[in-house]
C-alpha positions as MATLAB code, in Angstrom:
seq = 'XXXXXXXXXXXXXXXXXXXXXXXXXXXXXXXXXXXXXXXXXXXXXXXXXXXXXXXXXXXXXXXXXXXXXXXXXXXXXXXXXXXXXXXXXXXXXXXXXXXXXXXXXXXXXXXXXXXXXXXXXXXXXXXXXXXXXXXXXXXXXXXXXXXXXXXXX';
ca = [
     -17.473    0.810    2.823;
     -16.134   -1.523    0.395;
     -16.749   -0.664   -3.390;
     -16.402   -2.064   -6.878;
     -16.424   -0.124  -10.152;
     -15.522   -1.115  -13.405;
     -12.782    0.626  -15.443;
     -11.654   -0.380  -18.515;
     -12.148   -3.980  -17.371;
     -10.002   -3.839  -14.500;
     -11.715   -4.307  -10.690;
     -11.284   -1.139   -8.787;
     -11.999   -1.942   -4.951;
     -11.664    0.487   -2.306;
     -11.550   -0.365    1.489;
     -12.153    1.919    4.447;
      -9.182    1.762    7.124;
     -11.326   -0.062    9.181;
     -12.058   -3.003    6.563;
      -8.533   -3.449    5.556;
      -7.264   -3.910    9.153;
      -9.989   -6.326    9.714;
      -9.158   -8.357    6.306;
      -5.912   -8.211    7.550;
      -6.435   -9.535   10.952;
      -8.607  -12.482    9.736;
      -5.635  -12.853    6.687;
      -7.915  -12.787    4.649;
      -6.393  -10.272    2.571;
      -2.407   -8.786    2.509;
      -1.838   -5.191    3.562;
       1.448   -3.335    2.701;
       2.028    0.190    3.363;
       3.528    1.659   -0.085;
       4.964    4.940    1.671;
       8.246    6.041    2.139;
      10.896    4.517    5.256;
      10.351    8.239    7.112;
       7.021    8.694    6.888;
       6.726    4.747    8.416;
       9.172    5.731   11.552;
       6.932    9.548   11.383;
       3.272    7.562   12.102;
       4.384    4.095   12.528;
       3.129    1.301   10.679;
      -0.563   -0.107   11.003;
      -0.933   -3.323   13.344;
      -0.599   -6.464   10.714;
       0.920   -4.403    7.979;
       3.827   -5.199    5.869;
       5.611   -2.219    5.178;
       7.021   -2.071    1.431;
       8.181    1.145    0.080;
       7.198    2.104   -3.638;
       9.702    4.391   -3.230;
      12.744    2.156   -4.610;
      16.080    2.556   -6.309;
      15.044   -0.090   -8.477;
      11.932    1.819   -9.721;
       8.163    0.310   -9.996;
       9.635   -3.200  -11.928;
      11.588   -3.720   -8.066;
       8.575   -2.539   -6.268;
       6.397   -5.425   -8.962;
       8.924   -8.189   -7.918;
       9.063   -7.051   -4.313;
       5.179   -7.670   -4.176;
       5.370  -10.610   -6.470;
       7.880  -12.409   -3.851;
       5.547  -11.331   -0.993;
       2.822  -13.461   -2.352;
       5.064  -16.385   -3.914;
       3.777  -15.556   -7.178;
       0.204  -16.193   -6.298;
      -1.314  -12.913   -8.359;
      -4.973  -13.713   -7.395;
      -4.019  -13.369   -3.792;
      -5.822  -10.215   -2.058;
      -4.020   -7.445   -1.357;
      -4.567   -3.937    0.068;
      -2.116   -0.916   -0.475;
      -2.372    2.257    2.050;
       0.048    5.179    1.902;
      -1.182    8.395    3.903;
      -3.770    9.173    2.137;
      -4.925    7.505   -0.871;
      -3.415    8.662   -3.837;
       0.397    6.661   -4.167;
      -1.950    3.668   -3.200;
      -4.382    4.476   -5.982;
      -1.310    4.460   -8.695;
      -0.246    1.267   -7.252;
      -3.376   -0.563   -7.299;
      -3.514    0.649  -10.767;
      -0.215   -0.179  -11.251;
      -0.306   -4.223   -9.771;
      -3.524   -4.570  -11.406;
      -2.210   -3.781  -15.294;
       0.738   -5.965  -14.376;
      -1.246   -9.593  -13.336;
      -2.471   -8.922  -10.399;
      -6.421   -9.445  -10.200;
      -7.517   -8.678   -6.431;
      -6.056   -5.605   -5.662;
      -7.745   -3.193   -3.152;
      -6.948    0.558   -2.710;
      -7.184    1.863    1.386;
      -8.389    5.066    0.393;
      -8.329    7.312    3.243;
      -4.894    5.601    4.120;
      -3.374    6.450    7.218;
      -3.619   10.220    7.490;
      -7.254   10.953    6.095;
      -8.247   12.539    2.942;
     -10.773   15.401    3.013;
     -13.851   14.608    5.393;
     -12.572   10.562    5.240;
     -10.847    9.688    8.471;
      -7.501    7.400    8.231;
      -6.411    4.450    9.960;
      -4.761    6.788   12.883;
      -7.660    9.058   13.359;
     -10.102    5.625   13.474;
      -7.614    4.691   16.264;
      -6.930    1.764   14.299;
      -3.767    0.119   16.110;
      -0.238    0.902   15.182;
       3.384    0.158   16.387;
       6.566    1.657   16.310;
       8.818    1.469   12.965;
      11.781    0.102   14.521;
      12.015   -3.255   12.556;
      11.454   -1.356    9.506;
      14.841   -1.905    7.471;
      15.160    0.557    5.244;
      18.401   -1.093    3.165;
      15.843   -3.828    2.740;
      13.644   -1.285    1.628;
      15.852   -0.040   -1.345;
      14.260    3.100   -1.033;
      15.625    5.935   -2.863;
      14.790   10.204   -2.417;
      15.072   13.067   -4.783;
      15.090   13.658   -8.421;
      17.024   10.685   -9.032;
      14.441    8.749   -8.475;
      13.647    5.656  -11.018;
      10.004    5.734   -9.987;
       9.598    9.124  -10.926;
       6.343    8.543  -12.625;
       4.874    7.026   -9.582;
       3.178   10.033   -7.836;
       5.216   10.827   -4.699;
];
């Protein structure tokens, strides 16, 4: 179920699986899957879904202009972020939101489940193959060298 709660002025809306991949299929609203190039080719990407690794050389300020190209610059434009299961998509929510972007929603279960919330997979929500996935596009980056290291992981 979609909710709204206010903190410290910022809107804070969460999506089921469910309601993102229907937002998405009416384009309503923009989904990108924030996890890493493995775990993508691991599960597969969610049907609709852009997949857009957080996880980049270039740190959070190349994951910011990634998204900001994504939507030509429009920062009101809804989006939804999913990783696999809640938490690297709550940071980045966080994250778009205290940088200009002002409809940002948060897939919380994401696509593995958290706790007693299903995720997109266990809904049976569709998915495809990662194939197309390009991780040099990706600029993804592993290990302690990582520029986003205080993005959680």
């Amino acid at each position: 179920m979609t909710s709204n709660s206010s903190h410290a002025g910022q809107d804070e809306t969460v999506l089921t699986p469910q309601e993102a991949f229907q937002q998405g299929q009416k384009g309503s609203r923009l989904i990108l899957d924030i996890r890493r190039p493995a775990e993508w080719h691991s599960t597969g990407v969610g049907k609709g879904v852009i997949p857009l690794t957080m996880h980049r050389q270039d740190g959070p300020t190349g994951f910011l202009e990634a998204v900001k190209h994504l939507v030509d610059g429009k920062l009101d434009r809804p989006i939804a972020v999913i990783c696999a299961s809640g938490s690297r998509s709550a940071w980045a929510q966080h994250f778009l939101s205290a940088n200009g972007f002002s409809n940002v929603a948060n897939v919380k279960a994401g696509m593995l489940g958290r706790g007693p919330l299903p995720g997109w997979i266990a809904q049976g929500l569709p998915t495809h193959p990662c194939g197309q996935c390009d991780e040099a596009t990706s600029q993804t980056t592993s290990g302690p060298s990582n520029k986003a290291a205080s993005a959680p992981r």
